[in-house]
C-alpha positions in Angstrom: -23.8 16.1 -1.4 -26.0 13.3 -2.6 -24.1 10.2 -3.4 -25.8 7.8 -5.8 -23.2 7.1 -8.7 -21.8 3.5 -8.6 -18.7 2.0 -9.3 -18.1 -1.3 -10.1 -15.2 -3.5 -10.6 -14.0 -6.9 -10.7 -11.4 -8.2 -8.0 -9.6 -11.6 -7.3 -11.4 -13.1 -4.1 -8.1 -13.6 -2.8 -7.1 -10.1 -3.0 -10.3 -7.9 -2.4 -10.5 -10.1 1.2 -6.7 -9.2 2.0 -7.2 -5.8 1.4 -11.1 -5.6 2.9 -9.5 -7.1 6.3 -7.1 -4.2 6.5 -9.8 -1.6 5.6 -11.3 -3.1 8.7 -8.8 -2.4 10.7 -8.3 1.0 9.4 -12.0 1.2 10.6 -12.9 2.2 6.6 -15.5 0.6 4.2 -14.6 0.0 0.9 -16.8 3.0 0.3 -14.6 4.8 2.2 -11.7 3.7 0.8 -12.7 4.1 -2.9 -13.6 8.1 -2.3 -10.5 8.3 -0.3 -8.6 7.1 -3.6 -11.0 9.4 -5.4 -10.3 12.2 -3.6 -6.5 11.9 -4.1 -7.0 11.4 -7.6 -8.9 14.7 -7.7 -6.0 16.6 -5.9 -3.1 15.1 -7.3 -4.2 15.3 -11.3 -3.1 11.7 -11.3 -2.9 8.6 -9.4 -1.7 9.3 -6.1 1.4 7.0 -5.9 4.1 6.1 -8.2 3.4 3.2 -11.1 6.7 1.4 -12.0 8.1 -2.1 -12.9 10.7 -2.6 -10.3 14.2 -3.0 -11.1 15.7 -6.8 -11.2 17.9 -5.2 -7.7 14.5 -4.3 -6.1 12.8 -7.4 -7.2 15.6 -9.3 -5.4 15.2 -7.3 -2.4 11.6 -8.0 -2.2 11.6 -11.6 -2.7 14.4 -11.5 0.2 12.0 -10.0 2.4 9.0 -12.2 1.8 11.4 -14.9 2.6 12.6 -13.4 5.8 16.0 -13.3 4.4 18.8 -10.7 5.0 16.3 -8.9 7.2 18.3 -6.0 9.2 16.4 -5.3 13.1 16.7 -2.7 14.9 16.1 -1.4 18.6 15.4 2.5 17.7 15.5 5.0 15.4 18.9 6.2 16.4 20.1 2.3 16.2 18.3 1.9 12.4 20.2 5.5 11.8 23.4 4.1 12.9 23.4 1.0 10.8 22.3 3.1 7.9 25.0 5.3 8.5 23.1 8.2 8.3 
């Protein structure tokens, strides 16, 4: 199939080089990327992941873990299973 339609959009610098970088080490292009998302568009009859505000509990959580606070390690599966108590 010929590709030829174009897509444009308009992305903080900031942003678009973050996420470029990890496309890179993916080893996709934004090409790539963008008819990936397309793609799962397409099969899913809707964006591929889940759009919510988080909660003010998960918000916590997540400014935690940018902060490296209450950060839980573990050495395996089994010990991350243990502590989860699962």
């Amino acid at each position: 199939m010929i590709k030829s339609a174009t897509v444009r959009a308009r992305i903080e610098p900031k942003l678009k080089s973050e996420v470029e970088e990890l496309f890179k080490e993916l080893g996709l292009s934004v090409t790539d990327a963008i008819n990936i998302f397309y793609r799962q568009v397409k099969l899913m009859h809707g964006l591929p992941f889940s759009v919510r505000i988080p909660n003010a509990e998960t918000l916590e959580a997540i400014r935690k873990a940018d902060k490296g606070e209450d950060l839980v390690y573990c050495d395996s599966a089994e010990d991350m299973f243990e502590k989860l108590g699962i």
